[in-house]
MIZALUM-224040 format. One record per residue: residue number from 1; x, y, z of N, C-alpha, C in turn. Coordinates in pm, whole numbers. Layout:
<pts>
{pt NUM,{X,Y,Z},{X,Y,Z},{X,Y,Z}}
...
</pts>
This chain:
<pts>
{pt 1,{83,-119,0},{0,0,0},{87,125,0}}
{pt 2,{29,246,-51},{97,360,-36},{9,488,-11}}
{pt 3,{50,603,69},{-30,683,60},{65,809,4}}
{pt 4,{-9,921,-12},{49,1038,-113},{79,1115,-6}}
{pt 5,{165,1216,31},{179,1336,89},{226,1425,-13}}
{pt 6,{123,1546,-56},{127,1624,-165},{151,1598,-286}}
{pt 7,{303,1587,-342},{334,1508,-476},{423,1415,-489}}
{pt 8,{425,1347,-343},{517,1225,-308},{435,1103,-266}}
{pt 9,{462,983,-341},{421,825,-278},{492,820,-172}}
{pt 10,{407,738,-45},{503,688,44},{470,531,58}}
{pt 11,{547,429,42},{520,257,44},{638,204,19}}
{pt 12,{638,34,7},{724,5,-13},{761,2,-179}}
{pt 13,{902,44,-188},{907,42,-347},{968,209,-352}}
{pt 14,{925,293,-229},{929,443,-290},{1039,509,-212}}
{pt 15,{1084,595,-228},{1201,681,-135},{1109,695,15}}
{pt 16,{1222,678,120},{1209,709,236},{1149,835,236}}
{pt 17,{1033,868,341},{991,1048,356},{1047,1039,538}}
{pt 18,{1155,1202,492},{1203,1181,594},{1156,1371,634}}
{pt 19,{1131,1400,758},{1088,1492,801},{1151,1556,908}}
{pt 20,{1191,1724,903},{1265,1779,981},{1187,1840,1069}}
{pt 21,{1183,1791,1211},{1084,1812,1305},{1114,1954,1372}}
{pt 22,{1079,2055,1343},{1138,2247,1331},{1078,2179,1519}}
{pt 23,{1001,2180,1528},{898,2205,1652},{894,2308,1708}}
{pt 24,{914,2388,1810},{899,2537,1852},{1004,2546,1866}}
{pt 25,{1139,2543,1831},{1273,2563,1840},{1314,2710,1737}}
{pt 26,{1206,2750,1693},{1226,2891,1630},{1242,2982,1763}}
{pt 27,{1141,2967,1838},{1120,3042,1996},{1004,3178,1930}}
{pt 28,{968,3139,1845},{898,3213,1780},{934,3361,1671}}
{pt 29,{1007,3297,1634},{1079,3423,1526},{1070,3324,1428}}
{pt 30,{998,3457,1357},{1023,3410,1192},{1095,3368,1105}}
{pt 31,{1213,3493,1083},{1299,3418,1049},{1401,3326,1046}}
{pt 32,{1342,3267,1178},{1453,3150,1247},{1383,3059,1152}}
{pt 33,{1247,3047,1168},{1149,2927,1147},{1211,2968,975}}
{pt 34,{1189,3044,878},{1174,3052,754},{1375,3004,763}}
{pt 35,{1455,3012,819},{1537,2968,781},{1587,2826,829}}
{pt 36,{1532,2757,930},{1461,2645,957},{1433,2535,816}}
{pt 37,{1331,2656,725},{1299,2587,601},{1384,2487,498}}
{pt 38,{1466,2648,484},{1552,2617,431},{1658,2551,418}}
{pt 39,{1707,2545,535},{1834,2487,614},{1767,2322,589}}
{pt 40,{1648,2272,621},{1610,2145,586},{1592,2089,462}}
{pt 41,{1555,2172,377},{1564,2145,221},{1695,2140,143}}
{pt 42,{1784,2232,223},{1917,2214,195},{2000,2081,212}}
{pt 43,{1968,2027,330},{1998,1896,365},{1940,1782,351}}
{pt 44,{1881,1793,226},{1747,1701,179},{1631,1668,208}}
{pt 45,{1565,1717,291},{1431,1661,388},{1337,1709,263}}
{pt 46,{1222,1584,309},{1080,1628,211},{1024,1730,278}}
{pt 47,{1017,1753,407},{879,1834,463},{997,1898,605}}
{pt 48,{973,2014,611},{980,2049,740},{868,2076,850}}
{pt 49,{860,2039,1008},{706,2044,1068},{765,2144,1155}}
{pt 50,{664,2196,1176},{596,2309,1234},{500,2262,1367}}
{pt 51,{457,2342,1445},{346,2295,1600},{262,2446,1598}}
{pt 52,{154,2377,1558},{7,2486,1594},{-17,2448,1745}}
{pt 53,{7,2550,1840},{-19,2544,1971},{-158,2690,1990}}
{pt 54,{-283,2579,2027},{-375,2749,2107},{-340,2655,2276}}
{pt 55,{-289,2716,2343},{-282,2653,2496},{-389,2619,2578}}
{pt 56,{-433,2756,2553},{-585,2732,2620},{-665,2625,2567}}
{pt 57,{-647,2575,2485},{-737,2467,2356},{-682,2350,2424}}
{pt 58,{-573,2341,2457},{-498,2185,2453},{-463,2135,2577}}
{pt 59,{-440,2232,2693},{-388,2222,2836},{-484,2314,2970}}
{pt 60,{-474,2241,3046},{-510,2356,3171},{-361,2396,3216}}
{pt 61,{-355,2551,3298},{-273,2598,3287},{-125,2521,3376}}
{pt 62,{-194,2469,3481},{-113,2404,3593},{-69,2239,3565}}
{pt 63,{-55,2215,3445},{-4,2100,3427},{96,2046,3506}}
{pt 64,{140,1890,3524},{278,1856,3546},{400,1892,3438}}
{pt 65,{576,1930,3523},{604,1955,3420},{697,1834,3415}}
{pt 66,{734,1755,3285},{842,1730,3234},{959,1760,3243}}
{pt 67,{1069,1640,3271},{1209,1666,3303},{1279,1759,3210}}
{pt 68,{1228,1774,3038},{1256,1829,2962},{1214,1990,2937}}
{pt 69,{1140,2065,3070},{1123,2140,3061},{1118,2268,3207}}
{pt 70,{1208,2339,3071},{1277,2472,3188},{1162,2549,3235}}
{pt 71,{1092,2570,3170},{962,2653,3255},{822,2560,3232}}
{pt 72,{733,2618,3243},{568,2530,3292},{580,2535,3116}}
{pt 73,{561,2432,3037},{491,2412,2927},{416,2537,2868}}
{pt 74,{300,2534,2971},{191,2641,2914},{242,2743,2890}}
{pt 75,{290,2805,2967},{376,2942,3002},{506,2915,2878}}
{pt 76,{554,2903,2849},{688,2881,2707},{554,2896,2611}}
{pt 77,{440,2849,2556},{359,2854,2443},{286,2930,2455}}
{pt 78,{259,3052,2551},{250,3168,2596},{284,3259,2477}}
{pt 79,{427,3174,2512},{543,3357,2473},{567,3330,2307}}
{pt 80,{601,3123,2253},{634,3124,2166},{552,3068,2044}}
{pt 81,{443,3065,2084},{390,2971,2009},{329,3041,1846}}
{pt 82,{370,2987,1727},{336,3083,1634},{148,3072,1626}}
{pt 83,{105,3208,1551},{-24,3230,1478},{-47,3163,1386}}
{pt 84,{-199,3144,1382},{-223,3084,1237},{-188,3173,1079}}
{pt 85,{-171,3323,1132},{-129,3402,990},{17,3371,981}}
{pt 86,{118,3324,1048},{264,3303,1092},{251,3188,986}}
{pt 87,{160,3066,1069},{199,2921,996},{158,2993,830}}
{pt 88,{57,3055,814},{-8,3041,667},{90,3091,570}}
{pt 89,{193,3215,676},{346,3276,577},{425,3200,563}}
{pt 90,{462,3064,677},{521,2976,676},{540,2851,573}}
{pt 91,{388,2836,560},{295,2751,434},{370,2801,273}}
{pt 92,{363,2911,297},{362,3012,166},{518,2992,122}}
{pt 93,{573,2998,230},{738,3017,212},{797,2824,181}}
{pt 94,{721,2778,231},{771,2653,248},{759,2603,67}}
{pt 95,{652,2664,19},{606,2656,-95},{707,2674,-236}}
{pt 96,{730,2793,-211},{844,2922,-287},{959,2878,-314}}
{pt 97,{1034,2758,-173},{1153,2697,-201},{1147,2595,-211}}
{pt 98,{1034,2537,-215},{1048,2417,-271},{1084,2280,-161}}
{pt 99,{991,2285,-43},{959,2159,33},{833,2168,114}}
{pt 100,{837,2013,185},{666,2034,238},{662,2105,316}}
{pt 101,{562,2172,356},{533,2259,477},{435,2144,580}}
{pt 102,{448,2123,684},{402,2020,785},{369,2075,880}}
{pt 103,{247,2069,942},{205,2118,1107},{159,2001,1145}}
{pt 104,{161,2002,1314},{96,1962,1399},{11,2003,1488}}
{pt 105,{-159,1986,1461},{-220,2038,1557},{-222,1971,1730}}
{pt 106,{-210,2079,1802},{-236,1963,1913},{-346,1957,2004}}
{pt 107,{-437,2042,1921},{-592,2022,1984},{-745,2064,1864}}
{pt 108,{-822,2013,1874},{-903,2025,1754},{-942,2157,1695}}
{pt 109,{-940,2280,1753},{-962,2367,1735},{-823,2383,1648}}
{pt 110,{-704,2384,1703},{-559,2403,1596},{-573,2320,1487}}
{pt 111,{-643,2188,1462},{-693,2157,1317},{-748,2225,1229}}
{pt 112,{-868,2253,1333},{-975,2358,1210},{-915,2497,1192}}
{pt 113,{-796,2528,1279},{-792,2642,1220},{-659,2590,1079}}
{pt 114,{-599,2517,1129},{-496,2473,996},{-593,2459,835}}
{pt 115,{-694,2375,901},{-815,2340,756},{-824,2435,684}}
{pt 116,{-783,2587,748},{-863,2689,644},{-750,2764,541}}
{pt 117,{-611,2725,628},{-508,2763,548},{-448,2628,463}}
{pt 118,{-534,2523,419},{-542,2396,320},{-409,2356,355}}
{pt 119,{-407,2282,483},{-270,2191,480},{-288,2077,392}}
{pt 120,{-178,1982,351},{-238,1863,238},{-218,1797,339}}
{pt 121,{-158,1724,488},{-203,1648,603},{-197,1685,688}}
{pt 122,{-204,1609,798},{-194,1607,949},{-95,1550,1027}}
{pt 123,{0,1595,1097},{61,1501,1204},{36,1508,1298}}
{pt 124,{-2,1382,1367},{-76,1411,1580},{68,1336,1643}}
{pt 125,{99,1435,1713},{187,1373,1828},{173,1302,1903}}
{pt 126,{250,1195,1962},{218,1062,2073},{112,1106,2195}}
{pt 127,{124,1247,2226},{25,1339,2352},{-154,1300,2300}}
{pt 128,{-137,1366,2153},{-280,1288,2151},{-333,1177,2061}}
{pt 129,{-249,1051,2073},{-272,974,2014},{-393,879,2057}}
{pt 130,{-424,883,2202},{-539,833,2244},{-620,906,2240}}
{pt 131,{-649,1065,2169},{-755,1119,2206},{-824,1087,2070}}
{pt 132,{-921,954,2042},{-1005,887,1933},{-1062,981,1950}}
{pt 133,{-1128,1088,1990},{-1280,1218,1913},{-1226,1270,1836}}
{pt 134,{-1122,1322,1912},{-1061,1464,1831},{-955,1419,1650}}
{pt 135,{-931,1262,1672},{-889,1247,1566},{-977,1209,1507}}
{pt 136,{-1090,1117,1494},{-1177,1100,1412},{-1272,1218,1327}}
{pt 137,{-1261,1324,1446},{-1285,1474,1375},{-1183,1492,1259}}
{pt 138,{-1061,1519,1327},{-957,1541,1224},{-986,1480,1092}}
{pt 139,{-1016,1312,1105},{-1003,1230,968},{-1105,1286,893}}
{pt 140,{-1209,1358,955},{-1316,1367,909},{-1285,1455,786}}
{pt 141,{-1189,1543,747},{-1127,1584,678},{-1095,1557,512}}
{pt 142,{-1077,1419,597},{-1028,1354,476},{-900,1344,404}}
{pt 143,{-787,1402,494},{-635,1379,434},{-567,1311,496}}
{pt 144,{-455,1304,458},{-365,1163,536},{-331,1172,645}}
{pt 145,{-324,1123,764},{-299,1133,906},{-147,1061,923}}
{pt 146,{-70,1089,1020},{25,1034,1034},{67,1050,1182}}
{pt 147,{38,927,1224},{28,920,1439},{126,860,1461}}
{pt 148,{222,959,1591},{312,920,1629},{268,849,1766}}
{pt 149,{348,744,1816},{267,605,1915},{340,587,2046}}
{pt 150,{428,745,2083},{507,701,2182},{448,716,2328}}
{pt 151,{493,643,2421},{448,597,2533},{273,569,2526}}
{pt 152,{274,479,2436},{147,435,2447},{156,269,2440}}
{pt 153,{18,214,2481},{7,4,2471},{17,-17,2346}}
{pt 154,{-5,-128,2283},{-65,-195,2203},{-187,-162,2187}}
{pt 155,{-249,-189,2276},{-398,-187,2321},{-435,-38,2256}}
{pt 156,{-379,59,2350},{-409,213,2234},{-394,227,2122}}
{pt 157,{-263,155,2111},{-225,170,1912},{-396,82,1871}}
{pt 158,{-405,-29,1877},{-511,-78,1819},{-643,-32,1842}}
{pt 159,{-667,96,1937},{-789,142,1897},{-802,178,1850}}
{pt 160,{-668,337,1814},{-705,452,1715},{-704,403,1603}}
{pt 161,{-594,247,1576},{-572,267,1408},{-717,217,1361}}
{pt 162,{-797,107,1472},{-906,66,1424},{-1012,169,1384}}
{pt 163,{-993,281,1463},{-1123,418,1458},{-1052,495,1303}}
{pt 164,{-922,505,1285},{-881,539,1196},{-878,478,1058}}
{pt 165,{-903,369,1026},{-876,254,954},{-1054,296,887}}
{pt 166,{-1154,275,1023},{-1303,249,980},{-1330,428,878}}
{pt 167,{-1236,512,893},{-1335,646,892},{-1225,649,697}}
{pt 168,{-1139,471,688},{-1077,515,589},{-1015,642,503}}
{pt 169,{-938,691,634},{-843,794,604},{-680,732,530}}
{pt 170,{-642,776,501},{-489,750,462},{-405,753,573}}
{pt 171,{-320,622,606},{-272,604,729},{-181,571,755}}
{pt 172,{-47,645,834},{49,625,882},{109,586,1026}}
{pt 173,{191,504,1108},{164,499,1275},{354,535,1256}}
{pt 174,{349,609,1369},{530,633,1364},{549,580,1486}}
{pt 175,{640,452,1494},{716,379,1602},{759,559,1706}}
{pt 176,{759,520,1775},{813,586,1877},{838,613,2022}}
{pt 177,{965,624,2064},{1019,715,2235},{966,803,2309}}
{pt 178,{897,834,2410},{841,974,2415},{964,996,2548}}
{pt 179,{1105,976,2533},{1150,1005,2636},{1313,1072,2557}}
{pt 180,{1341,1230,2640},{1388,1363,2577},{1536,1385,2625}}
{pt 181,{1628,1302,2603},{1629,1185,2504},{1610,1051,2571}}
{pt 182,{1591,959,2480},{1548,824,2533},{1708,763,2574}}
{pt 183,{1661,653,2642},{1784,560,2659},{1830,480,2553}}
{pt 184,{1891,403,2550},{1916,311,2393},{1832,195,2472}}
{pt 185,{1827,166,2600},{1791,-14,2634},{1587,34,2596}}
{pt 186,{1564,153,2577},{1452,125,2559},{1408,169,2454}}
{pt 187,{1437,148,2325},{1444,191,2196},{1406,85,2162}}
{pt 188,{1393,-54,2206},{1327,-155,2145},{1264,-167,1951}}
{pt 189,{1365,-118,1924},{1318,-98,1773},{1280,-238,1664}}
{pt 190,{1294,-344,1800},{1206,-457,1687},{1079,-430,1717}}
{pt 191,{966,-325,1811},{861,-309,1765},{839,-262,1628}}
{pt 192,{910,-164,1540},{928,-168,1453},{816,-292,1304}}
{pt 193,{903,-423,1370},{874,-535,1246},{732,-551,1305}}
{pt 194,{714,-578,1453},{573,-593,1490},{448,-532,1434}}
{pt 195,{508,-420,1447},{409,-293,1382},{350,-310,1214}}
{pt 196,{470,-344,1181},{463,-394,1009},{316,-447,1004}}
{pt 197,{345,-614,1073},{237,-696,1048},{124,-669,1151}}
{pt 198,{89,-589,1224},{54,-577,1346},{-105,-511,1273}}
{pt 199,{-34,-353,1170},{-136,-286,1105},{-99,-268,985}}
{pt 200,{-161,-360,933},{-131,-369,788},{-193,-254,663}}
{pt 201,{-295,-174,721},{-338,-97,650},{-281,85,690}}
{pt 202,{-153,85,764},{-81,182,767},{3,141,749}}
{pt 203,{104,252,726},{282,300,676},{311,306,815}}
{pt 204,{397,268,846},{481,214,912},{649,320,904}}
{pt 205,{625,444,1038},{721,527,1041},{780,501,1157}}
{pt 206,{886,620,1196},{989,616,1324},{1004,748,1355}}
{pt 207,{939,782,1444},{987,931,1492},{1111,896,1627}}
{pt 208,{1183,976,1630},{1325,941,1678},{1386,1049,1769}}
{pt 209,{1365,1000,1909},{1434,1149,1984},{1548,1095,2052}}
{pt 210,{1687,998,1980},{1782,1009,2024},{1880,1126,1946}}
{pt 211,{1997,1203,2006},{2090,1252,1944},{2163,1247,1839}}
{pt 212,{2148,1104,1782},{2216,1112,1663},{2129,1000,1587}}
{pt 213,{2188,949,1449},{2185,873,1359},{2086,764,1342}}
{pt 214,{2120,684,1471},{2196,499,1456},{2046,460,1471}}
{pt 215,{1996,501,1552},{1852,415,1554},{1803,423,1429}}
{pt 216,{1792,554,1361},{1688,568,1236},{1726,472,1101}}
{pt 217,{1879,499,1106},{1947,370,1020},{1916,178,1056}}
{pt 218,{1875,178,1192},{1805,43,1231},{1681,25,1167}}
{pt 219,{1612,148,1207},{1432,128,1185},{1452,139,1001}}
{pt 220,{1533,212,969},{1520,192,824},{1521,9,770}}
{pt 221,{1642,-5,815},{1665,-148,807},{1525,-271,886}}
{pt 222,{1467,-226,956},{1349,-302,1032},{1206,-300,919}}
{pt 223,{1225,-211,868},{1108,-152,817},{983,-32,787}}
{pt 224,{1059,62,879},{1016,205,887},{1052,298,718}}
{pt 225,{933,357,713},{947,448,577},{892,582,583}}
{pt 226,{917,605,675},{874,758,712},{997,796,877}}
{pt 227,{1082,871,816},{1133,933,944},{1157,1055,1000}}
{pt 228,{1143,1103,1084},{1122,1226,1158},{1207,1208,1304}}
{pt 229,{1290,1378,1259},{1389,1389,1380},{1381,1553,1356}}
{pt 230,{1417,1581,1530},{1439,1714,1555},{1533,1757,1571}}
{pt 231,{1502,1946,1452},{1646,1998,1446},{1622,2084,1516}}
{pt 232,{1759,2195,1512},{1760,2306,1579},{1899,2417,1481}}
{pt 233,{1873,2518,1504},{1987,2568,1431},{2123,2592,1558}}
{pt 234,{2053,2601,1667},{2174,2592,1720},{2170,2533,1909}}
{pt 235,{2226,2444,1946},{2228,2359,2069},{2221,2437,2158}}
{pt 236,{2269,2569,2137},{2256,2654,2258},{2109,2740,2333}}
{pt 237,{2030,2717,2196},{1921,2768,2221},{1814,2706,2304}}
{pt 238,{1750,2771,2415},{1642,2688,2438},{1525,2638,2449}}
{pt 239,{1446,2569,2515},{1347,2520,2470},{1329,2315,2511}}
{pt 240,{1229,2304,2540},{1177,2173,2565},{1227,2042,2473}}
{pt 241,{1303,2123,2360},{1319,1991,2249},{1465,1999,2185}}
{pt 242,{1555,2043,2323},{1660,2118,2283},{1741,1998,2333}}
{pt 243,{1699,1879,2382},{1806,1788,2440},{1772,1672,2324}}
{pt 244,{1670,1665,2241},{1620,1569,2160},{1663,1635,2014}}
{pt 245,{1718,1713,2010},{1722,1831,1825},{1856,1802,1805}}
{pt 246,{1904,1717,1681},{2091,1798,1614},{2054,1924,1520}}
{pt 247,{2145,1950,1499},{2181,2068,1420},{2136,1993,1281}}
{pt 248,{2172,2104,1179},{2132,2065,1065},{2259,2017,966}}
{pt 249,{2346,2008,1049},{2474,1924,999},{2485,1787,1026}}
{pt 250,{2425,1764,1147},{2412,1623,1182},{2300,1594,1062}}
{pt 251,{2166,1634,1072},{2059,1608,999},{2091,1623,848}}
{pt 252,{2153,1635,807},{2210,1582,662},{2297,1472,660}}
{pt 253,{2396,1440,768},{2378,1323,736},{2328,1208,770}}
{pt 254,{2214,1226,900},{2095,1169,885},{2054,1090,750}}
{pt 255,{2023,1248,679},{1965,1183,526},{2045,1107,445}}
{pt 256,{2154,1188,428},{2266,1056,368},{2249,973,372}}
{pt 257,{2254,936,496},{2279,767,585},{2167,697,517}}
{pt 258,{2065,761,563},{1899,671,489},{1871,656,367}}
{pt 259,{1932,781,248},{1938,754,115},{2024,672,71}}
{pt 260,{2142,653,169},{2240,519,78},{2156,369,127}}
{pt 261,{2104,386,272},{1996,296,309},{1924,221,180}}
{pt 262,{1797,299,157},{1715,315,68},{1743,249,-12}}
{pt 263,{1890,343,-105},{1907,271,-265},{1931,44,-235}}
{pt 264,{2022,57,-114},{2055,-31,-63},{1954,-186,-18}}
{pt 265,{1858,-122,59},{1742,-223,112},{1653,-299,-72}}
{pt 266,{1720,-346,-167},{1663,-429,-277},{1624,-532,-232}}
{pt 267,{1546,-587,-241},{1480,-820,-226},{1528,-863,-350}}
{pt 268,{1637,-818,-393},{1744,-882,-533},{1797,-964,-491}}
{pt 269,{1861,-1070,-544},{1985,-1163,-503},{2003,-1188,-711}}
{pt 270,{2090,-1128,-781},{2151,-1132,-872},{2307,-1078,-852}}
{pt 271,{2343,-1144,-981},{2518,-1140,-957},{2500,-999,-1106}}
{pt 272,{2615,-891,-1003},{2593,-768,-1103},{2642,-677,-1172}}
{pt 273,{2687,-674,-1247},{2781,-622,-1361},{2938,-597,-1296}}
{pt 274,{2890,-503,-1178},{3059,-499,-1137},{3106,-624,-1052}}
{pt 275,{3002,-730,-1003},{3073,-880,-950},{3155,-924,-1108}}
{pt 276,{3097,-923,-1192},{3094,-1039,-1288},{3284,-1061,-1311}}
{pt 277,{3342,-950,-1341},{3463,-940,-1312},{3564,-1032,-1230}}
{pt 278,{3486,-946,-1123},{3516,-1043,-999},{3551,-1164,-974}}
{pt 279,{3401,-1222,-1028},{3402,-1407,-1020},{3539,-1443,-1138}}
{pt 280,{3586,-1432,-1230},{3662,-1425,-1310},{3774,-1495,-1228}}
{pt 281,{3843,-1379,-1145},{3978,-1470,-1013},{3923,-1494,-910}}
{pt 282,{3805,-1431,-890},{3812,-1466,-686},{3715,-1635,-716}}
{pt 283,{3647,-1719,-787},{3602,-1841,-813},{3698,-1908,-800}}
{pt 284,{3715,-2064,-803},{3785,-2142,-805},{3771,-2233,-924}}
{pt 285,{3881,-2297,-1009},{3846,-2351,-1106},{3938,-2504,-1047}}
{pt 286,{3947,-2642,-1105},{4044,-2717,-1092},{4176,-2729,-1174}}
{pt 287,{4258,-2747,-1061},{4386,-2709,-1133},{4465,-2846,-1093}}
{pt 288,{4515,-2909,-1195},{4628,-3001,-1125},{4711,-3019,-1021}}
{pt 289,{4771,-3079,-933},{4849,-3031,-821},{4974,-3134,-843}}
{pt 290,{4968,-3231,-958},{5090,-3349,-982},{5065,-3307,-1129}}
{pt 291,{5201,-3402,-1158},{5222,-3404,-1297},{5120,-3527,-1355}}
{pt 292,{5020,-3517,-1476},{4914,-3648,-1486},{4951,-3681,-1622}}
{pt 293,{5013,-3808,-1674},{5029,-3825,-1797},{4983,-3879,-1864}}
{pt 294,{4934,-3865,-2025},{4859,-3882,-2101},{4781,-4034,-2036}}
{pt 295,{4688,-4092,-2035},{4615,-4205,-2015},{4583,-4250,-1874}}
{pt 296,{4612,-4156,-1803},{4644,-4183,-1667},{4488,-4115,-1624}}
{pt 297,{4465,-4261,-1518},{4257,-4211,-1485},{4310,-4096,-1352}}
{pt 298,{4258,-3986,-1365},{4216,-3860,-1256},{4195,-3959,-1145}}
{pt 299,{4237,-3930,-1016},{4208,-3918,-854},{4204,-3810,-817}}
{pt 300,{4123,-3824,-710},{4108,-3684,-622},{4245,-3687,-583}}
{pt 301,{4328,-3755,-595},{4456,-3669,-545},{4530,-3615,-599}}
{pt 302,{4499,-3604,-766},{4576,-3537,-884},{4546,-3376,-856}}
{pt 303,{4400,-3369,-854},{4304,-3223,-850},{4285,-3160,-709}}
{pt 304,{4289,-2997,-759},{4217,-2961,-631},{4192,-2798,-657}}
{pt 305,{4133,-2752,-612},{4061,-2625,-653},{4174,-2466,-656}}
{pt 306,{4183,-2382,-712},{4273,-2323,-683},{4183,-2148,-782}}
{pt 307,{4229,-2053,-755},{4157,-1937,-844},{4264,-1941,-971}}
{pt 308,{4254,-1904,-1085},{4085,-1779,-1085},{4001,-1915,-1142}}
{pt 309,{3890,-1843,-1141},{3771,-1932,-1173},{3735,-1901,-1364}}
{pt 310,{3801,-1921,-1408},{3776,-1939,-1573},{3822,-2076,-1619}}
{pt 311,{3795,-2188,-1532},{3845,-2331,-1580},{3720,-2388,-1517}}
{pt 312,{3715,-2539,-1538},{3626,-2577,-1476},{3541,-2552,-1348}}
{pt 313,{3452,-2556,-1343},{3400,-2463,-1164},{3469,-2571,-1108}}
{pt 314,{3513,-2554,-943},{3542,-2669,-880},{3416,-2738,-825}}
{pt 315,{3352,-2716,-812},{3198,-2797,-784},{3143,-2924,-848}}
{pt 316,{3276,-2936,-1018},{3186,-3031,-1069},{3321,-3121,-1076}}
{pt 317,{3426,-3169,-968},{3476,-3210,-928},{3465,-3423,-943}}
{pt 318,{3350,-3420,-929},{3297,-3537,-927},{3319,-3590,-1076}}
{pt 319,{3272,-3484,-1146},{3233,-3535,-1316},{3386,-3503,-1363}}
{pt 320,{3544,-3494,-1314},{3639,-3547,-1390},{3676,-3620,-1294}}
{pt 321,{3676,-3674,-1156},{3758,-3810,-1102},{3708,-3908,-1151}}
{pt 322,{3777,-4001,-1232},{3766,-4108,-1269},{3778,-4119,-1432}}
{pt 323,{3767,-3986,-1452},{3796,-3970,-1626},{3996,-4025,-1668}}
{pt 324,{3986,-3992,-1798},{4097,-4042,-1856},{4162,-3912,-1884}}
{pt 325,{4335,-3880,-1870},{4367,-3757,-1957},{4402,-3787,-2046}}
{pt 326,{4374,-3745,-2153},{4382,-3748,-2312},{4537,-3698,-2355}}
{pt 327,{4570,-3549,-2240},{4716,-3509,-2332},{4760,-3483,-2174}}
{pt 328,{4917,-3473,-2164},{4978,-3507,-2095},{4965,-3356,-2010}}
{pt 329,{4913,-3347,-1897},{4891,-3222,-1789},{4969,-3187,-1720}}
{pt 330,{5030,-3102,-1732},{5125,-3045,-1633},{5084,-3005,-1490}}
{pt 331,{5158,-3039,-1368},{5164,-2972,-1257},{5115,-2828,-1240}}
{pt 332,{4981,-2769,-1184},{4950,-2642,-1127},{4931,-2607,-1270}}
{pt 333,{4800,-2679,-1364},{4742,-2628,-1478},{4608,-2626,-1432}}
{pt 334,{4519,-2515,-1516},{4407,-2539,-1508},{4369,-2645,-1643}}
{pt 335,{4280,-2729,-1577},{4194,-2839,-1611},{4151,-2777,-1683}}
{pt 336,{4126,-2870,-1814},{3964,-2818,-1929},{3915,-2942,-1946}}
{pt 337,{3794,-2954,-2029},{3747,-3062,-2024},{3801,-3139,-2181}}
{pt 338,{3845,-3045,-2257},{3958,-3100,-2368},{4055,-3217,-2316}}
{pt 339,{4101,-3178,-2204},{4242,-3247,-2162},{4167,-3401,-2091}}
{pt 340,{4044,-3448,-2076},{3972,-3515,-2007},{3913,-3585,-2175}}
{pt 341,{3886,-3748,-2110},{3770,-3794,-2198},{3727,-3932,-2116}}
</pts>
């Protein structure tokens, strides 16, 4: 199966969609975020994402806070959180240079207001992946959804995708950590293959909040085709997603890594133009190891395999012991089947 994000397939068969997770790491300046854009398209990404935050919409004010965060949540999306006329310049710009523009609403009202500035999908973060109303609203839409699944059961994954699945939206589930940064012992990335067969009527992604590389190069290899990691333009800056973000030097070669991936992950097993060479010396052919003179019947102790492989294969070993040599063989020759009858 595959689903479209704007003018890209995503399935098996198609390039990895890999996504530069901006998240509020602009701190709310524009031209951080518009150079954000760029800086990701520069380093190959399909889509850079963006976070539609109304606070009041999504949180009461006195939440718990997270180890990952320097002040109360609410209060940081207060000060930074962009406008819907911000995202729609954002939209516009993302457009102009040429990559996706991506938001995340994180409460239904930040959907409908995205709806009116025509995003082509949706991404819901692991926060509301159990909230089945507000996404079945969302699907109600009708564009492709793409749910990230971190710190959630089984049991949750299999409700939404089932509520998601019935309202037949276009469907993606992104493996994921919800911990800033995670440990490696709990990265368990053979959920990954589970997931594969688990929901067969979604794409099968990896959103990724370790520091570098190595996991996303696993989940590529597991089976993930959608990946998403957070950047930042610079480590010093802060913010809630500032221990989970590389730079955009790391995040190119992120992409690297997954595009040599990509070309790499074939279900081929052919021998291929630049082996063919190869087999030429590195094969083994049979070569004499005594002197064998004319009429004299082959033993395995005359023969024995030696490179290059442009003489008899040694495999068919069987079919000259016991033959006759016809012309007199020298010591450390390759065998032909001329010299045999």
């Amino acid at each position: 199966m595959t689903i479209s994000i704007g003018n890209k397939k995503i399935g098996l068969g198609q390039p990895f969609y890999i996504i530069a997770e901006a998240a509020d790491n602009h701190l709310g300046n524009m031209e951080r975020a518009k150079e954000m854009a760029v800086k990701a398209k520069a380093a190959g990404a399909d889509a850079v994402k963006y976070q539609h935050h109304l606070p009041d919409e999504e949180m009461l004010p006195n939440i718990p806070m997270s180890d990952n965060f320097e002040e109360p949540l609410y209060e940081f999306l207060k000060k930074y959180a962009l406008t819907l006329e911000q995202h729609k310049e954002l939209k516009k710009y993302c457009e102009e240079i040429g990559i996706q523009y991506m938001c995340t609403p994180f409460s239904l009202k930040a959907a409908q207001e995205l709806e009116t500035i025509d995003v082509d999908f949706y991404k819901i973060g692991s926060g509301e992946m159990t909230d089945v109303p507000t996404l079945e609203r969302i699907a109600d839409f009708g564009k492709p959804m793409i749910v990230s699944t971190g710190m959630c059961t089984y049991e949750e994954i299999d409700r939404t995708y089932k509520a998601l699945v019935a309202k037949k939206v276009p469907l993606a589930l992104m493996y994921c950590i919800s911990e800033y940064p995670p440990v490696y012992e709990d990265c368990n990335l053979n959920v990954i293959l589970e997931m594969v067969k688990r929901y067969p009527e979604a794409i099968i992604g990896q959103s990724d909040h370790t520091p570098d590389p190595y996991t996303c190069f696993a989940g590529a290899a597991l089976g993930a085709l959608i990946f998403e990691k957070h950047v930042t333009l610079d480590h010093a800056l802060p913010g809630p997603d500032r221990d989970v973000s590389i730079d955009f030097s790391e995040f190119a070669v992120l992409v690297d890594g997954l595009r040599k991936i990509e070309k790499a992950l074939v279900n081929t097993k052919k021998v291929h133009d630049k082996e063919t060479k190869i087999r030429e010396w590195a094969f083994r052919s049979l070569v004499s190891v005594s002197r064998i003179p004319r009429g004299t019947v082959i033993s395995d102790a005359m023969i024995w395999s030696k490179r290059p492989g442009i003489g008899i294969p040694s495999w068919r070993m069987k079919e000259v012991i016991g033959k006759r040599a016809k012309n007199d063989i020298e010591r450390n020759t390759l065998i032909s089947f001329d010299d045999i009858e």
